[in-house]
N, C-alpha and C positions, 0 to 999 in steps of 0.2 A: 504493500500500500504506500509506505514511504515514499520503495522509487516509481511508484510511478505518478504521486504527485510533484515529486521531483521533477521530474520528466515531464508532465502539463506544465508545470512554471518556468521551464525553458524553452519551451516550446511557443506560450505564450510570449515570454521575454525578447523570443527571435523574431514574433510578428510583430509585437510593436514597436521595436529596433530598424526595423526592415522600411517602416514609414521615414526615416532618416536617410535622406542624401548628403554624400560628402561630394561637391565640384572643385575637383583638381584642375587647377588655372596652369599655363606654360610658362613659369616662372621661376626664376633661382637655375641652378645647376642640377643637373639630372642626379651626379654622384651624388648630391647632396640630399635630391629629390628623393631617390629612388628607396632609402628606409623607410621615409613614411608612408610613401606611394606602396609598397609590399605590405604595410602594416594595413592599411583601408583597403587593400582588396583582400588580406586573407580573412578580415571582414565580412565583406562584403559576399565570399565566397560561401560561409557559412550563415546567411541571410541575416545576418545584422543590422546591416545599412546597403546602398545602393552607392556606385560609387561611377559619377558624375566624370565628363570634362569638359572645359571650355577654353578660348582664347581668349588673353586681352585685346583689343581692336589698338589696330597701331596707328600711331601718330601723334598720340596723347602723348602730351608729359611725364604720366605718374607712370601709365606703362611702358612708356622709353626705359623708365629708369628700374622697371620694377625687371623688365624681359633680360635688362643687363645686368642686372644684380644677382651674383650667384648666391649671395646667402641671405634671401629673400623670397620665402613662398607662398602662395596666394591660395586660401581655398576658399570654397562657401557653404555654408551648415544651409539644409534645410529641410521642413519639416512640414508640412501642410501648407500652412498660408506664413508660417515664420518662415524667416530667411535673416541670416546675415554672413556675413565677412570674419574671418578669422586669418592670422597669418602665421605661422614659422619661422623666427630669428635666429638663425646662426653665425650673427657676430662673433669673432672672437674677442672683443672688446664690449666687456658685460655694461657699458656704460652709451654703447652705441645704440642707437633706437631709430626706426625708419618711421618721422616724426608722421608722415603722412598716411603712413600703412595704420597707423597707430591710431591715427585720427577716424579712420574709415572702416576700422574691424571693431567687432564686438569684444571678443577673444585675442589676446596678443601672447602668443609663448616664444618663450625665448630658452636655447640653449644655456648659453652663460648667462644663466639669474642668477641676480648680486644682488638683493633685494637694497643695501646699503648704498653700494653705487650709484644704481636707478633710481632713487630720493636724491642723491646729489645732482642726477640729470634733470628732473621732473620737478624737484621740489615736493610741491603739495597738490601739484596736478591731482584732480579726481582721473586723468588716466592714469594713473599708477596701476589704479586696481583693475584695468584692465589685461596686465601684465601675469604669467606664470609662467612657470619653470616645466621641463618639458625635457625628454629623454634624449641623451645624445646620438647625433646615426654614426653611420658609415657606410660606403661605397657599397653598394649590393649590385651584382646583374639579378637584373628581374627578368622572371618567366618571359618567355617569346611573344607567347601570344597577350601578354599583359603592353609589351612593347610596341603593338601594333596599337592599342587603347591608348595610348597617354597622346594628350593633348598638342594640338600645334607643331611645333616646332620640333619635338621627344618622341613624336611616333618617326618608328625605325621604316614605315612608306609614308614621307610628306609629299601627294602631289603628285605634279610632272618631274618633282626632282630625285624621285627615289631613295634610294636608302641614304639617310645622312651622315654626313663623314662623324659629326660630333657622334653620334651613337655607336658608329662602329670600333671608335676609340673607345668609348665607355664601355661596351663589349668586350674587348679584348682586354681593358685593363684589369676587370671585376671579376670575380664569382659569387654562386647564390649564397646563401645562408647554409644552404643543404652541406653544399662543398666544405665551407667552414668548416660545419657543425662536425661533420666528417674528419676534420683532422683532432680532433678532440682523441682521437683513437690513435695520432700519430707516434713511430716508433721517435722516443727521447735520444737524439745522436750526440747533443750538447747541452753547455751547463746553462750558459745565458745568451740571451736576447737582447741589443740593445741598439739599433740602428737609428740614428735622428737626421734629420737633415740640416745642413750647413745653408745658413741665409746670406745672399751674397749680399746684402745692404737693406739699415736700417734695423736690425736684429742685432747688433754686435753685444750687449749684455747677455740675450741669451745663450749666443754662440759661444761665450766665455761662460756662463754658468756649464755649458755642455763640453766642454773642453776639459773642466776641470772634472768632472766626472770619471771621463775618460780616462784622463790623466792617475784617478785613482783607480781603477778597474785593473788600466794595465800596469802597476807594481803588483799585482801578483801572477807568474806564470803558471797557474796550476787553473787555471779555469778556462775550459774550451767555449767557444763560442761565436757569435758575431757580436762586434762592441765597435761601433768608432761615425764617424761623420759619415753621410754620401751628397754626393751632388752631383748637378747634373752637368757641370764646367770643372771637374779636378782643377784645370790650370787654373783657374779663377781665387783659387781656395790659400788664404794666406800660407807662409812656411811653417807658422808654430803652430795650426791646426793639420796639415797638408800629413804630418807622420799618423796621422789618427783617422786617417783616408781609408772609406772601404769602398768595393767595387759598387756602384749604383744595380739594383735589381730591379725589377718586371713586380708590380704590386704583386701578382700570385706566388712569387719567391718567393718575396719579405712574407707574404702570410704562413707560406709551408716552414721556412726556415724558424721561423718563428712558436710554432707550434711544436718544431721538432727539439725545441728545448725546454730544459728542466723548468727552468724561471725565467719570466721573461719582467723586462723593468719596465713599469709607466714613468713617464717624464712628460710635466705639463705643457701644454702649446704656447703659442705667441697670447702676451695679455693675460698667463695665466688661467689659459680659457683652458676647458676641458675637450682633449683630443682624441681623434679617431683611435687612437693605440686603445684608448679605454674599452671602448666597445668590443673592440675586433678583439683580446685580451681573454675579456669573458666570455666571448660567443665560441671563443676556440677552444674554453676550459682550460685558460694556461694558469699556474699559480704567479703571482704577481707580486711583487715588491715596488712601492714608489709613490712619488711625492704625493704631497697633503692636497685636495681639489678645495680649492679655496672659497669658491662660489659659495654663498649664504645657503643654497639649498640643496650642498651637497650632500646629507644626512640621506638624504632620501634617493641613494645613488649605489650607500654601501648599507649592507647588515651589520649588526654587530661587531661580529667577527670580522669584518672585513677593513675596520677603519684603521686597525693594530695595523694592516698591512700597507694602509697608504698613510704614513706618519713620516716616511725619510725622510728629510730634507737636505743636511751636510752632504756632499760626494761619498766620505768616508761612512755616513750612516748607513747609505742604502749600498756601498758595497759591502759593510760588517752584516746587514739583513741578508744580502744574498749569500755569502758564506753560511751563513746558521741555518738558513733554509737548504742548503746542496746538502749540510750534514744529518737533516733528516727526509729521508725517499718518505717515509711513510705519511710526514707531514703534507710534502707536496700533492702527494698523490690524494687525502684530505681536501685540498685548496685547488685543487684542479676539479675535484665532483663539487664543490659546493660553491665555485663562482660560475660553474656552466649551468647548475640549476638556478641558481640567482638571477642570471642573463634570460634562462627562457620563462621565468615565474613574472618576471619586473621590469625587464628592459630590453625585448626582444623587441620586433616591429609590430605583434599583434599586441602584446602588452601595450608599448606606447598609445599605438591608435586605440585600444580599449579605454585608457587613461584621457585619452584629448576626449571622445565620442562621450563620456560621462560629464566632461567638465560644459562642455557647448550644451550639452541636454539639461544641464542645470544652472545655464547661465541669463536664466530668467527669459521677460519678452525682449522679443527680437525688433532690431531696428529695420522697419520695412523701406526697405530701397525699388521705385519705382523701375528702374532701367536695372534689370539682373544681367544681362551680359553686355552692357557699356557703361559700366560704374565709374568708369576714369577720367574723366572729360577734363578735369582743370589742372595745378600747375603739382607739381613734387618742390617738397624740402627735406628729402631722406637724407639720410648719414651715409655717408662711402661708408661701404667694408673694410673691417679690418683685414691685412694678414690673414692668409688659410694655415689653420694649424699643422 
């Protein structure tokens, strides 16, 4: 009797879920796109919601600036006769806000939420509260035939022009989730992980926080692994970093190489903001050692258990945690099954869109907008992006 009243109140749950459209606009960067977008269709697949697409109509201002803006995305919640505007901020500069997206959506989430920052942006703006925190992605290839669906610009046949060269890079760069989740099984060849990129200008603090890293890593020769800079100009690369040079890889190396070690280290992005290593991390079920994620709302990022393990800070500290962690297998092996279940319980791509789909369905009445697919008509005062992590 239980399950199958169980079973009526999901059943019910899914039809009146299913009254919810999400319209995916052709905006931001597809890498960037393409978490959320996986997360509302596997949605969408198990009749939850309906999952929409549209274009902005070009020649507007807002969407000039919004179709160039890779870490800006546009959807639209709707539900009977409500409808409104919600957006996706992937600043890495938790202080940057796209003032006009901000102004036109209901819902504003943003990756790098700094609740602290954003009162320093805002002040006492009553948008403040339109503003939450919101799981971070990474690069996914999405199913084929999902790619022929997305909107505009992102579908892999636009037109007379056929398949688009952007897509077929993001193709080749990516793999699904499945593939990830897959190496979660890979055999351990090495001790550590730790590949970052060298910024040729405008980064030099960070390049020096990462330098010095390194610099500690390699005084010990007993630890097999990948550890050092890459980039995509070696000559470019000063002399005092240039010894700390490793060969630049294909994203699906860095992931397998990755996977195929014991511990792999997180190190925070440009701004402090939380970086793609995070996700991709957990999704692969590596155990993890590394720096503190500073965001106001990054509580709700790690478990418990898991905060012990992003505390590093010094070079010297999170080389002494990677040591202590190689001398216990049993530990890691531990920290590998319970941040890969963490990842698909909390911050996988259905989890995310679960999590956004609850907040828009409780985010009271909706602002009714006469023109639903020409909402842009007047001028932009958005924030340039920061730095991609």
């Amino acid at each position: 009797m239980a399950i199958g009243m169980l079973t009526m109140r999901l059943i019910n749950r899914a039809a009146k879920n299913s009254e919810v459209e999400v319209v995916c606009y052709d905006t931001g960067n597809l890498e960037f796109l393409s978490y959320y977008a996986q997360g509302f269709q596997e949605l969408a697949l198990t009749g939850q919601l309906r999952l929409g697409r549209a274009s902005l109509p070009d020649g507007t201002p807002l969407a000039d600036s919004l179709t160039s803006d890779k870490a800006l995305l546009l959807f639209e919640y709707v539900r009977g006769e409500e409808r409104f505007f919600f957006c996706i901020d992937g600043y890495d500069d938790p202080c940057c806000v796209h003032h006009d997206a901000l102004s036109r959506c209901k819902m504003y989430f943003k990756v790098n939420y700094d609740e602290s920052a954003l009162k320093g942006v805002l002040g006492a703006s009553p948008l403040l509260a339109r503003i939450r925190p919101v799981n971070p992605p990474f690069p996914l290839r999405l199913p084929l035939k999902m790619q022929f669906q997305l909107p505009g610009r992102y579908r892999v046949l636009n037109g007379r022009r056929g398949v688009q060269r952007s897509v077929v890079g993001y193709q080749r760069r990516n793999r699904s989730l499945r593939w990830m989740r897959d190496l979660r099984h890979a055999r351990k060849r090495y001790d550590v992980y730790l590949a970052l990129a060298y910024y040729r200008s405008g980064q030099e603090e960070i390049n020096e926080q990462r330098l010095r890293l390194f610099e500690a890593f390699h005084r010990y020769s007993d630890m097999s692994g990948r550890v050092g800079f890459f980039a995509a100009t070696p000559s470019a690369v000063p002399g005092a970093y240039r010894r700390y040079l490793i060969p630049q890889t294909s994203r699906v190396n860095h992931l397998r190489l990755m996977a195929e070690s014991s511990v792999s280290v997180y190190v925070r992005g440009v701004d402090d903001c939380i970086s793609f290593k995070f996700g991709e991390q957990l999704a692969m079920g590596a155990a993890v050692i590394g720096h503190p994620i500073d965001a106001s709302a990054a509580a709700r990022l790690l478990s418990g258990d898991m905060r012990a393990h992003y505390a590093f800070e010094a070079p010297e500290a999170v080389v002494d945690g990677v040591r202590q962690l190689l001398a216990e297998p049993g530990r890691i092996r531990a920290m590998q099954s319970a941040n890969a279940c963490w990842f698909d319980q909390k911050l996988s791509p259905q989890a995310t869109a679960q999590d956004i789909v609850a907040a828009l369905c409780l985010a009271g009445s909706a602002v009714h907008l006469p023109a639903r697919r020409g909402p842009f008509a007047d001028g932009c005062t958005g924030a340039e992006p920061a730095s991609s992590a």
